[in-house]
C-alpha positions in Angstrom: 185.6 -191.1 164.1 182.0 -192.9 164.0 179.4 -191.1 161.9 176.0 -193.0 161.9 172.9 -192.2 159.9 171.1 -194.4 161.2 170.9 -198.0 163.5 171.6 -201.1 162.0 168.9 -203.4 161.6 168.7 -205.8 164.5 170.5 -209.3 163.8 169.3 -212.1 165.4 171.5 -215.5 163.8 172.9 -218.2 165.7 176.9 -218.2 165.5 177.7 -220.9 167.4 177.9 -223.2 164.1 180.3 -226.1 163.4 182.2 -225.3 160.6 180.2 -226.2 157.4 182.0 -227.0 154.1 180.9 -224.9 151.2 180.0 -227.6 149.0 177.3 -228.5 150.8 173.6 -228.4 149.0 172.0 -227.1 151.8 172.7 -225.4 154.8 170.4 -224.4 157.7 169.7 -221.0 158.5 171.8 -218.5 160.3 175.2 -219.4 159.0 177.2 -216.4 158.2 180.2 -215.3 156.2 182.3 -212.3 156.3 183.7 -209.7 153.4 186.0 -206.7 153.5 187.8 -205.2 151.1 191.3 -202.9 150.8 194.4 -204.6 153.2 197.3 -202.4 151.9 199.0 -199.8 153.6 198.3 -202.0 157.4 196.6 -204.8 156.3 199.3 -207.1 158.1 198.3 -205.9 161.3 194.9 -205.5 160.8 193.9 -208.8 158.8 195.1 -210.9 161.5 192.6 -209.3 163.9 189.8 -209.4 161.1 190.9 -213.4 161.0 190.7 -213.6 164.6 186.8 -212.4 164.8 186.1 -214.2 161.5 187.5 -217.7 162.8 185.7 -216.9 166.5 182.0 -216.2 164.7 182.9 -219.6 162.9 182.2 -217.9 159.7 181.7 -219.9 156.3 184.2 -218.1 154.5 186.2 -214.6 154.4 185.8 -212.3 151.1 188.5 -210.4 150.0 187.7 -208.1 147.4 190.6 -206.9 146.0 193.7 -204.6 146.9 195.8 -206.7 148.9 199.2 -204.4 148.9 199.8 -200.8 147.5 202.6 -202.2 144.7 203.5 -198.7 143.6 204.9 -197.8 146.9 206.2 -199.7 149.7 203.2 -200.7 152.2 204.1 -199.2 155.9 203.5 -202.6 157.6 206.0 -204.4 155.5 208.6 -201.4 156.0 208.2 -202.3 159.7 208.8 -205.7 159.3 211.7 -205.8 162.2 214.0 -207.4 159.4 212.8 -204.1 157.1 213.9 -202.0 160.0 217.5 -203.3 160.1 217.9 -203.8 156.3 215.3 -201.6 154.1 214.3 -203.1 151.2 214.8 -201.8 147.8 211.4 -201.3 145.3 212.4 -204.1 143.2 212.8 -206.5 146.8 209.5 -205.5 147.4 207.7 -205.5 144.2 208.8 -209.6 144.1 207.6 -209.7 147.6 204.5 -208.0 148.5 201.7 -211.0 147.3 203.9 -213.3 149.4 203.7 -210.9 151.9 200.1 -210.9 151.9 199.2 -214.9 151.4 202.0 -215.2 154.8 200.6 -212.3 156.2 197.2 -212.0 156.1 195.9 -214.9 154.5 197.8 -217.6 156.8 196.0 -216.4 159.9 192.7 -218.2 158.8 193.8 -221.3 158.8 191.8 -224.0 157.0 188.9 -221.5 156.5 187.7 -221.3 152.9 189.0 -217.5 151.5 187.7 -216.0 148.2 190.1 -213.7 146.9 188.9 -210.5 144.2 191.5 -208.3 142.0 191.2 -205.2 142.7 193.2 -202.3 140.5 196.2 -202.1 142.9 196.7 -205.6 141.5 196.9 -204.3 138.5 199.6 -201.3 138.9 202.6 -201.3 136.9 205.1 -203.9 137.0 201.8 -206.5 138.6 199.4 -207.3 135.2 196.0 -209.0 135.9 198.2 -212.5 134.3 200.3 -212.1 137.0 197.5 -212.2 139.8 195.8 -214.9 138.0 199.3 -217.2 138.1 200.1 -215.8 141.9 196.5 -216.7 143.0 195.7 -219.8 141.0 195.2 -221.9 143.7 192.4 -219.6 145.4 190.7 -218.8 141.9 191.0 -222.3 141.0 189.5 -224.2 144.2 188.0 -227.0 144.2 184.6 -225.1 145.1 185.4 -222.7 142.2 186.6 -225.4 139.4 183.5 -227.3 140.1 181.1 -224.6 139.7 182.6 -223.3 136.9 182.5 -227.6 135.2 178.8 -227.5 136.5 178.0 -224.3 134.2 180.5 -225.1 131.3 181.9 -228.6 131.4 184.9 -227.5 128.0 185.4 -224.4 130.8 188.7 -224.5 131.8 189.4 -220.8 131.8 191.0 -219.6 135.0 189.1 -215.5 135.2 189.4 -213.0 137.7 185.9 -213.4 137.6 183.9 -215.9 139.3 181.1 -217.3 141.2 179.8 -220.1 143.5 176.8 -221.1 145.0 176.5 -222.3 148.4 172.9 -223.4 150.0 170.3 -220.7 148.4 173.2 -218.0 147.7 174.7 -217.4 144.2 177.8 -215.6 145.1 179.3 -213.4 142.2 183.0 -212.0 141.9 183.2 -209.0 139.0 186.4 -207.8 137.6 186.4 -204.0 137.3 190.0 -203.5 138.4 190.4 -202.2 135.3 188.6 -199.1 133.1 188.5 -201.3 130.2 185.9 -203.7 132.3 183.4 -204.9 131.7 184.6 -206.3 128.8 182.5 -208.1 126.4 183.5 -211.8 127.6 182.7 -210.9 131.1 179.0 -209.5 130.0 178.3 -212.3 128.4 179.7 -214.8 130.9 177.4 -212.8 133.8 174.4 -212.8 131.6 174.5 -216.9 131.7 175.3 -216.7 135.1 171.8 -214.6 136.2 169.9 -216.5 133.7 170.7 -219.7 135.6 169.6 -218.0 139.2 166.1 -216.6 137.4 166.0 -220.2 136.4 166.8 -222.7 139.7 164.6 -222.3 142.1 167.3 -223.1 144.8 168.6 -220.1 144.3 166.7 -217.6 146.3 169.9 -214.9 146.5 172.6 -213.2 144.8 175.3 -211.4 146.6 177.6 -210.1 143.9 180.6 -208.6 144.7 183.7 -206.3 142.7 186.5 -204.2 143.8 185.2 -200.7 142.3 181.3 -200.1 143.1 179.1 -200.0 140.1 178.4 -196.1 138.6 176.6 -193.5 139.8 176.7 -194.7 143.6 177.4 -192.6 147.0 180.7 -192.9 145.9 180.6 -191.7 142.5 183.9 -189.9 142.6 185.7 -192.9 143.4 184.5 -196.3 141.3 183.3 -197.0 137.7 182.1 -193.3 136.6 186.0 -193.1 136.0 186.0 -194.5 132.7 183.7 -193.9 129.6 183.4 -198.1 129.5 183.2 -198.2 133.1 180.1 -195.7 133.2 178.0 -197.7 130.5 178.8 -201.5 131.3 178.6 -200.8 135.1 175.4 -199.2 134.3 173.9 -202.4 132.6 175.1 -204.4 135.1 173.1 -202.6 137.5 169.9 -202.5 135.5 170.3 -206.6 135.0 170.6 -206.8 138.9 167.3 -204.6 139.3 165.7 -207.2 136.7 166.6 -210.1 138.6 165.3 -208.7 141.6 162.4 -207.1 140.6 161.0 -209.6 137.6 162.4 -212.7 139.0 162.1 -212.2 142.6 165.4 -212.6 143.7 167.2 -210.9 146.7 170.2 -208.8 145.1 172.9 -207.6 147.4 175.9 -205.4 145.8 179.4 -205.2 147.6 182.5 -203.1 146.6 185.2 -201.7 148.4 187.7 -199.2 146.8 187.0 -196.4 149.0 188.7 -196.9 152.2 185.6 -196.2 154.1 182.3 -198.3 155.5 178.9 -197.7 154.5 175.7 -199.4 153.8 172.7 -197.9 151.1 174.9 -196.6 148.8 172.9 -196.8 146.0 170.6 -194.3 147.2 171.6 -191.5 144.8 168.9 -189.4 142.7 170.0 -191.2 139.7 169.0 -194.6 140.4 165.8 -193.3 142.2 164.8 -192.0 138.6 166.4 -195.0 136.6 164.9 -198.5 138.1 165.2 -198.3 141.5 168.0 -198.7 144.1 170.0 -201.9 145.4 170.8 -202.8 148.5 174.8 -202.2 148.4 177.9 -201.5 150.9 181.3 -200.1 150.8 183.6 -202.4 152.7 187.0 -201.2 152.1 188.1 -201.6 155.8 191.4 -204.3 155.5 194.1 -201.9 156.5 194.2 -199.5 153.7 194.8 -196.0 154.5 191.1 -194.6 155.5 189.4 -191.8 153.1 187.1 -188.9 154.4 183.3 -189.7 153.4 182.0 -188.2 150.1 180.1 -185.3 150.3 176.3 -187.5 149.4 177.3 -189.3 153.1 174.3 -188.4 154.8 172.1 -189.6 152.2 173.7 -193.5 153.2 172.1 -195.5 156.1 175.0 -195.6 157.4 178.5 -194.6 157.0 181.6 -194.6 159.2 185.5 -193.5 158.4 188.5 -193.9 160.2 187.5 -197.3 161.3 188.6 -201.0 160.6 186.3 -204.3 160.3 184.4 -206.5 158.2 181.0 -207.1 157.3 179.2 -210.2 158.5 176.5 -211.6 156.3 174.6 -213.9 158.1 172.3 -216.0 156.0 168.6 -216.6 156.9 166.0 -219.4 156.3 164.5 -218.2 153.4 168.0 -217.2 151.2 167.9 -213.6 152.6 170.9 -212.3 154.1 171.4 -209.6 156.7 174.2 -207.8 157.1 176.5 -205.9 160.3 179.4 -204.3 160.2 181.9 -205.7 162.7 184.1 -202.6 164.0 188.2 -204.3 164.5 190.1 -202.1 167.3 192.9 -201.5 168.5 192.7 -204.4 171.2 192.0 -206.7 168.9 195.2 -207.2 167.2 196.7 -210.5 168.4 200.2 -210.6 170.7 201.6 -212.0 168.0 201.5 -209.3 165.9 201.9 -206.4 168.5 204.8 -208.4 169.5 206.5 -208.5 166.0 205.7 -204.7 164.7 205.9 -203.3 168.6 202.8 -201.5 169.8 203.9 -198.2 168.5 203.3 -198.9 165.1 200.0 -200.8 165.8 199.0 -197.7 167.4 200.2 -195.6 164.2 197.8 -197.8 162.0 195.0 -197.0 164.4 195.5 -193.5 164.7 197.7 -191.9 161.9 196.9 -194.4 158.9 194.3 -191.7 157.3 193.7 -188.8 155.0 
């Protein structure tokens, strides 16, 4: 089911790049990277498509913000699993699997492209702690684009966070940690609030596109990111109202991305609260990996644009003067590779596509 509000703005980037590495100081305009959220439930069949578009656009880097397998259940791609079929595995089999699962799965299929990888609370869920993600994952949260940038702000920082950033050409890219409802926690505020004073301060910087797993309170979404919990509410809250600051006193563009709700849309910010209190963000849902897809909240309409029962990514494609305009790139049925209709057989591939809802 498509629902628009309203047409995308027009993009007009070239994509037919060399691959860039993201260390480099500068890039020229039009290169793009892509972000999506939520790969549980199907994301084994559907990342590899999302891989396939990504790698074909010749994108910078792929996003993943968080909620890479359902942990308190057994995910339905990995039950199909033609070995799964013959022998069903037991909870324990799969708790130890699932993140191996997901780095063979749906990580492998990009190749050598760069991947940024966000917890999300799923990560989180009983017997999986956030220690255990950071010592699964330490290899993607501790790249050699991550370690440096963390050295360049802090040189004694040796700290491996679920929170972290990166800048690349005139884009500060920011990962949050609110997988939890005790975050923000105090650490993490104070470590952002060094992190956007540098950006108000280097003039290189011309964007921010920060990024989380839950969307910050009082969005579209309300019912389903930081409004539920008390610390959730006030630190997401001051979050959002350093963001405004940065874009409205320092001249920065500000770009918000969260995924969480299994559902795309873009303007989500445009609620009555943050009309009264500062202004509203540009900011998008993108939690279209695989995960079972949610009905749209009843504040849809108010969104640019929203869409459910649909898979994809968002493209951001960065413009000469640090801007960055996003699309949503729709993934269909089609566009899962051989390989992977060949492995799961085409009518589970269908059942992702057409029964893997509310």
């Amino acid at each position: 089911m498509r629902i628009t509000v309203a047409a995308l703005a027009g993009v007009c980037v070239a994509i037919g790049l060399a691959y860039l590495s993201p260390t480099a100081a500068a890039q020229p305009a039009g290169w793009v990277f892509a972000v999506s959220g939520d790969s549980r439930n199907c994301g084994d069949i559907v990342m590899p498509a999302i891989a396939e578009g990504v790698l074909k656009r010749q994108a910078h880097f792929y996003w993943h913000l968080g909620d890479l397998r359902k942990t308190q259940d057994f995910d339905e791609d990995m039950a199909h699993q033609p070995e799964r079929l013959k022998r069903p595995m037991t909870i324990v089999q799969y708790e130890n699997q699932e993140w191996n699962d997901f780095i063979d799965n749906q990580l492998a299929p990009f190749g050598a492209l760069p991947v940024f990888v966000g917890i999300g609370n799923h990560e989180t869920y009983w017997p999986k702690t956030r220690a255990d993600f950071l010592v699964q994952f330490a290899d993607w949260l501790n790249s050699p684009v991550l370690q440096r940038q963390r050295l360049a702000d802090d040189p004694r920082d040796r700290r491996l966070r679920a929170y972290y950033h990166w800048i690349d050409g005139p884009v500060d890219f920011i990962y949050l940690d609110n997988a939890t409802g005790d975050q923000f926690d105090g650490p993490q505020m104070s470590w952002l609030r060094g992190v956007l004073e540098r950006a108000r301060n280097n003039p290189n910087v011309k964007s921010l596109v920060v990024a989380m797993h839950e969307a910050l309170p009082e969005s579209i979404s309300t019912g389903h990111s930081m409004n539920e919990s008390p610390i959730g509410i006030e630190t997401g809250r001051a979050v959002y109202q350093q963001l405004l600051d940065v874009q409205n006193v320092a001249k920065k563009h500000v770009y918000v991305l969260a995924s969480h709700s299994h559902f795309y849309m873009d303007g989500i910010f445009n609620t009555e609260y943050w009309r009264t209190h500062g202004g509203v963000l540009p900011g998008w849902i993108i939690g279209t990996a695989g995960a079972i897809r949610y009905t749209l909240p009843p504040a849809w309409k108010d969104a640019k644009e929203a869409e459910t029962n649909v898979y994809g990514y968002l493209v951001g494609a960065v413009q000469g003067d640090g801007s960055v305009i996003f699309q949503f790139q729709r993934i269909v049925e089609s566009d899962v590779p051989a390989s992977v209709v060949t492995r799961y057989k085409s009518e589970f591939v269908h059942w992702c596509f057409a029964e893997n809802r509310q």
